[in-house]
N, C-alpha and C positions, 0 to 999 in steps of 0.2 A: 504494500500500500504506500504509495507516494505520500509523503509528508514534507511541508516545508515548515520552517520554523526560523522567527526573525527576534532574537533577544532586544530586552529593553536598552541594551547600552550600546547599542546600534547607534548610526548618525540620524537624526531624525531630518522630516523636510527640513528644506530651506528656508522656511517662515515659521516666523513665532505662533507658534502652537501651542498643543498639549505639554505640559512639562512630562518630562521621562524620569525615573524612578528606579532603583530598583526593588522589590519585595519590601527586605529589611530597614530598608531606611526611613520607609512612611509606617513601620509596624505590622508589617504583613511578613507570615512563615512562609517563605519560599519551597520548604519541600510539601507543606501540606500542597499549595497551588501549584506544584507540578502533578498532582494529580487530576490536575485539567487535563492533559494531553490523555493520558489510558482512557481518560472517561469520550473525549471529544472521538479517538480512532475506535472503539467500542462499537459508536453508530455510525461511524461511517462500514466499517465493516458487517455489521448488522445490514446494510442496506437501507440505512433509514435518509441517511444525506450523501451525496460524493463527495462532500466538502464543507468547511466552514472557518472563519475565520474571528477569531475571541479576542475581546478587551478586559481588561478589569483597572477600572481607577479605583485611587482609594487615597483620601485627602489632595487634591487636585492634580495627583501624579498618574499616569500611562504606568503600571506597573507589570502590568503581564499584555504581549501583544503575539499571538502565533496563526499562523495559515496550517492548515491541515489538508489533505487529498487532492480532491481535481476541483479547478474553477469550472471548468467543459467536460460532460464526456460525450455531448455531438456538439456538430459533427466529425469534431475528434478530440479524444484527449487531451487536456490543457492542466498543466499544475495550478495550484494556487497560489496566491501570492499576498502577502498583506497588505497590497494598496489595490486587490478588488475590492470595488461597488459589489452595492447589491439592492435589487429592488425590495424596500422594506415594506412593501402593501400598507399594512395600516399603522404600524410606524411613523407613517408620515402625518397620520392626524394627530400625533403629538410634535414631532419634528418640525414641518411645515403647519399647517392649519392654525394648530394650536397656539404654539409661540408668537404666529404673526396675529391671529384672534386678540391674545392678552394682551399686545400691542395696543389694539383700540380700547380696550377697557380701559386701560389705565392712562388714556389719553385724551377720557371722554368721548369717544366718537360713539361709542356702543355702551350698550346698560348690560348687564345679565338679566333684569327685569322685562328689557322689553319685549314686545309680543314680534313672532316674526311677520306678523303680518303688517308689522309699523315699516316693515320696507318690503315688502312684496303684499300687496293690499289685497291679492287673491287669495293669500295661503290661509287654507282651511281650518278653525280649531275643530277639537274633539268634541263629538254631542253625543249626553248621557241617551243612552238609549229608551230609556225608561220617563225620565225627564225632560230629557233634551234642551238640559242645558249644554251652551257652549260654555269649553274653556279652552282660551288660548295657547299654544306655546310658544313657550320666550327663548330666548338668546341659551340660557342654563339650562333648559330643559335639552336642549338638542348636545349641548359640551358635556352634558352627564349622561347621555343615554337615557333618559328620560320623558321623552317626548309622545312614544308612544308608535309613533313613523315607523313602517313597514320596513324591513332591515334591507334589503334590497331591490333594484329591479327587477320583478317577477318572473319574467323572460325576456332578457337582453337582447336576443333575434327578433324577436318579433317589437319591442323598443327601436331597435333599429331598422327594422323592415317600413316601421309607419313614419320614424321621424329622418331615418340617417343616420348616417354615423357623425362626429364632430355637431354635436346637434345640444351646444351646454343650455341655449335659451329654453329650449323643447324638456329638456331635462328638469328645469327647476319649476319650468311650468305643468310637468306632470305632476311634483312632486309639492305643489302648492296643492293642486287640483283634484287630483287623484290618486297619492300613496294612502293606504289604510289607517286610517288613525286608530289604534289597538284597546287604548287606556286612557284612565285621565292624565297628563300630565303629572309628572312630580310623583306619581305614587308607585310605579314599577320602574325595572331596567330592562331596554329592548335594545342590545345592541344593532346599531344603525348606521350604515355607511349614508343615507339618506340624510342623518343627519348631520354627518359633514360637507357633505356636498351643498347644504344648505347654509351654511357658515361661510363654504365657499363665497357662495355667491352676493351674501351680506357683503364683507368685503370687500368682495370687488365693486358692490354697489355704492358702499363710502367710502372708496378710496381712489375709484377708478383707473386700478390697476389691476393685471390679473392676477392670482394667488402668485404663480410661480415669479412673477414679474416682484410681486411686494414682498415677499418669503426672500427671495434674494439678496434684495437689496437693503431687506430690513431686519434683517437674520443672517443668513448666512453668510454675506458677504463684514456683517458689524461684527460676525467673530471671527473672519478669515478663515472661514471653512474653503478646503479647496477643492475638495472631490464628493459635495452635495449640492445636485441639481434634478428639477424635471427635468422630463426628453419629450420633447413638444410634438407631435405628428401628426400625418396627414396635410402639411405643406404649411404648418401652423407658424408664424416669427418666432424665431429657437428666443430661448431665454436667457441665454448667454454664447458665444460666439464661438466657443472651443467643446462644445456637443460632439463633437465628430471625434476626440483625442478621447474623452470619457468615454465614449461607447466603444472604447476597444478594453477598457477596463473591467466592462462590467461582466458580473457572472451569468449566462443565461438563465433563464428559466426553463417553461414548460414547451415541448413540440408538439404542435398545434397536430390537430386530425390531418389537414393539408399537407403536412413533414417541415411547415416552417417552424424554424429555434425562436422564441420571443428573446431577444435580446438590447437590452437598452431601450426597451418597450414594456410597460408595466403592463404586468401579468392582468391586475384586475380589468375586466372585461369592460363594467360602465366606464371606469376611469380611462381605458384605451382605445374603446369603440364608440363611446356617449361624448366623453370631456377631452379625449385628445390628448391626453397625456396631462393636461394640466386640471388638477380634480382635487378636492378638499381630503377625500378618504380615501387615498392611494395615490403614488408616481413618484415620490419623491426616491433616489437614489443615493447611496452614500458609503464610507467605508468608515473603517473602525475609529482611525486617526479623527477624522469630523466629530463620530458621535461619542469618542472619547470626551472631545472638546464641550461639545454640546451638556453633557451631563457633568461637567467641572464644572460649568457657570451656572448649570442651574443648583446643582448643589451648594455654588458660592455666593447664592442668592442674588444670582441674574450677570453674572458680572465675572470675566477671566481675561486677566494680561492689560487691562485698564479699560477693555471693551466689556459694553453693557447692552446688554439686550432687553430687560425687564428689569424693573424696580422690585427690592429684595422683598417688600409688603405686595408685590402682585404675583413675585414665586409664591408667598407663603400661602394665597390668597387660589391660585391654580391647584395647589396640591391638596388644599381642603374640600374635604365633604360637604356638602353643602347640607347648613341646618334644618331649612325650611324644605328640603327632599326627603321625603318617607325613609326609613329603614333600609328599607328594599334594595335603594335606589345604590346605595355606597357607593360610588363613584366620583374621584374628583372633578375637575372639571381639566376633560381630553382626557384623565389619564385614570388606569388601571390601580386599584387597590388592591391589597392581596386577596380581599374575598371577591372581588371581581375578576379577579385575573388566578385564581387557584392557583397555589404548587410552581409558579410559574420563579417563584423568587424562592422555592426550595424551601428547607424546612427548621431553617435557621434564624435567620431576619425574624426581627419583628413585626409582624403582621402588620402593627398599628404605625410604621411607621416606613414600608414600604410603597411607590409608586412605579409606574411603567407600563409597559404595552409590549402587545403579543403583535407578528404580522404573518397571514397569512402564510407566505413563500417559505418562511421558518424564522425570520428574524424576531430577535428581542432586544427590548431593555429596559432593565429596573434598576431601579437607584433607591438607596438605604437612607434615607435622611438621618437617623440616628448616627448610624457608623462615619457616613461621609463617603460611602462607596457605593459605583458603579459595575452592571456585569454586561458586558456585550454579546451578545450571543448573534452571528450573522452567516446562518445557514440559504442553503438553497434548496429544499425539500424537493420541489415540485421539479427538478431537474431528472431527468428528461421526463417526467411523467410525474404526475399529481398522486402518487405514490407514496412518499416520504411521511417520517414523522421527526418531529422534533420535542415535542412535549418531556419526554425523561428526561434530555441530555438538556434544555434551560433549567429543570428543576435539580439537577444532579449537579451543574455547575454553579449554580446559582449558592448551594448546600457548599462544596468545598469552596468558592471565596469567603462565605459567611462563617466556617470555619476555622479561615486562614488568619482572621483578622486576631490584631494580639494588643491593638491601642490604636 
C-alpha cells in the first residue's frame, strides 16, 4: 500500500500560514498520535477510502500533517500528496456559507430574527395543519437546521429537466414556493442542504456579490488561504484566475454512470447541476494546510497572524446553541455539536464543548474549544464509486488526538 508521509518540521509554504509544531512542544505525546497512521492505512486497506490526508492543530500549531495511499485510482493511479484539495461537500456550509453568513450578522446587514421572507417576499412559512396558523422562518432557523425545509431536491433530473441546469434563480424560487415545510420552526432538526442554499442566496441579495465571489474575498483571501476555492462551471466567470493550477491538485471523486471522473467538480449534484458550482451547501475545495489555518482563528477567537475574520463575541456567538430552539434542535449555528454530529469527535472530547461538520465525500472537522485543538480528517470515500465509509476512522482518530493531549 502506497503511503506518503510529510513530517511537521518540513519547510512549510512560502506565506505566513499555519504555525508548525512539533507534538511535544505544544503538549501533545507524539507516540500516542503516531497511532494515527495504523489506524488511517486500517481503512484504507479495509477498502473503505484509497486515501486520505490528516491534520491535527493543537494550541495554534500544525502538529501532525500526513498523506496516506492514492489521490486517483482512475483513470490511473496517482499517490497522494499533502497539498491535495479535496471536495469537502458540506464542509463548506461551515467553511464558506457560514463564516461569510456571520460576516453580516455582526455587521448589521442581517438579524438571526429575521423572517426569510423579509428578502424573498415569496418564501412560504409553515401552517399548522390543524390550525393553520403560519409561522415564519428566520435567518437561525435555517443556520441551525431548524427550519423544517425538505433536506433536499426530490429529484435532481427531473429539477433539471423543467428548469436546466445553472438554473440558481429557478432554484430559490422552488425552494421559496414549493420545498415541504415539515415542522414548526424552532422545535425539530431537519438537516437541510435547502437550507443553505437559502442563506446563499440572502447574501448574495445584501451584498451583491456571489457567495464564492464574497467567501473569497472576505474569508479566504483575509487569512491567506491558498488552496481554498469554488470551481465555477458551465462557462460561469471563475472566481479566481489560477482555477486551472488547483484542479490538477485536486483529489477526484465519484465516476459518473457515463465513465466521466468528477474532478474539480463538486460531487453534490444541486450544487453542480442547479448552482454551478457556486452553492451555499457544497463546492467549496480545500487542503489540510487552509483548514488547519481556518480552525487556528477560529479557535483564537476569529483572528490568526494579525488577520481577523470574525469578532471573538461572534465566534462565541456561532458556536452557541441557541436558547430560544427546542431541545431537539442542539445545533449551533452552521455547525455540528457532538449530539448532532455523533461519534464523529470520538469518544474523548467533551461533548459539551465540541463543534464541526461531517461532508458527504468523507471529509471532517471538529474542533475542541476546551483543549484548543483541531482534527482534520480529509478523505475521499466516494472515489471511484459511492462505496466508501469513513465514519470509524473520524471517530477513531478523533479518540487518539483526544488522547494524545497532555496540557
Amino acid at each position: 500500500m502506497a503511503v506518503a508521509a510529510l513530517l511537521i518540521a518540513c519547510t512549510p509554504r512560502p506565506t505566513q500560514g499555519i504555525r508548525h509544531a512539533s507534538p511535544a512542544s505544544v503538549g501533545m505525546d507524539p507516540q500516542r498520535l503516531a497511532l494515527i497512521d495504523s489506524t488511517v492505512q486500517a481503512s484504507i486497506e479495509a477498502g473503505d477510502i484509497p486515501g486520505a490526508v490528516i491534520g491535527v492543530v493543537h494550541h495554534g500549531a500544525l502538529v501532525y500533517k500526513k498523506a496516506f495511499g492514492y489521490k486517483a485510482l482512475l483513470p490511473e493511479k496517482d499517490t497522494m500528496t499533502v497539498e491535495t484539495m479535496f471536495d469537502l461537500a458540506s464542509v463548506s456550509k461551515c467553511v464558506g456559507t457560514t463564516l461569510s453568513f456571520m460576516q453580516l450578522i455582526e455587521t448589521g446587514k442581517v438579524r438571526l430574527v429575521d423572517p426569510v421572507k423579509y428578502y424573498f417576499p415569496d418564501f412560504q412559512p409553515w401552517e399548522d395543519p390543524e390550525t393553520h396558523e403560519k409561522v415564519d422562518v428566520t435567518v437561525q432557523d435555517l443556520l441551525t437546521h431548524s427550519s423544517g425545509i425538505a433536506p433536499y431536491l426530490p429529484n435532481v433530473p427531473a429539477y433539471i429537466e423543467q428548469y436546466g441546469e445553472n438554473s440558481p434563480d429557478s432554484l430559490i424560487m422552488w425552494i421559496s414556493t414549493q420545498a415541504k415545510r415539515n415542522f414548526r420552526p424552532g422545535t425539530q432538526q431537519l438537516y437541510s442542504c435547502l437550507n443553505f442554499i437559502t442563506l446563499q442566496n440572502i447574501l448574495q441579495k445584501v451584498t451583491g456579490e456571489r457567495l464564492c465571489d464574497y467567501a473569497k474575498k472576505n474569508v479566504f483571501d483575509k487569512l491567506g488561504l491558498q488552496h481554498t476555492t469554488y470551481f465555477n462551471l458551465y462557462g460561469e466567470e471563475p472566481c479566481r484566475p489560477d482555477l486551472a493550477d488547483l484542479a490538477e491538485l485536486c483529489a477526484p471523486t465519484e465516476q459518473l454512470e457515463d465513465g466521466h471522473i468528477l474532478k474539480a467538480e463538486v460531487h453534490d449534484p444541486t450544487a453542480r447541476l442547479a448552482n454551478a458550482g457556486n452553492s451555499g451547501n457544497a463546492g467549496v475545495f480545500s487542503d489540510v494546510e487552509d483548514l488547519a489555518l481556518v480552525s487556528a482563528a477560529l479557535l483564537n477567537g476569529g483572528a490568526y497572524n494579525g488577520k481577523r475574520i470574525l469578532s471573538p463575541l461572534t465566534v462565541e456567538q456561532m458556536f452557541r446553541v441557541p436558547e430560544t430552539n427546542a431541545y431537539e434542535v442542539a445545533r449551533a449555528l452552521g455547525w455540528d455539536t457532538y449530539y448532532t454530529g455523533p461519534y464523529t469527535s470520538g469518544c474523548i472530547f467533551n461533548p459539551r464543548t465540541v463543534r464541526g461538520h461531517t461532508g458527504y465525500t468523507g471529509t471532517s472537522l471538529i474542533m475542541d474549544l476546551e483543549t484548543n485543538t483541531a482534527v482534520i480528517v480529509l478523505a475521499h470515500r466516494v472515489h471511484p464509486k459511492d462505496e466508501g465509509a469513513t465514519s470509524r476512522l473520524r471517530s477513531t482518530v478523533a479518540s487518539i488526538v483526544a488522547s494524545s493531549i497532555l496540557y
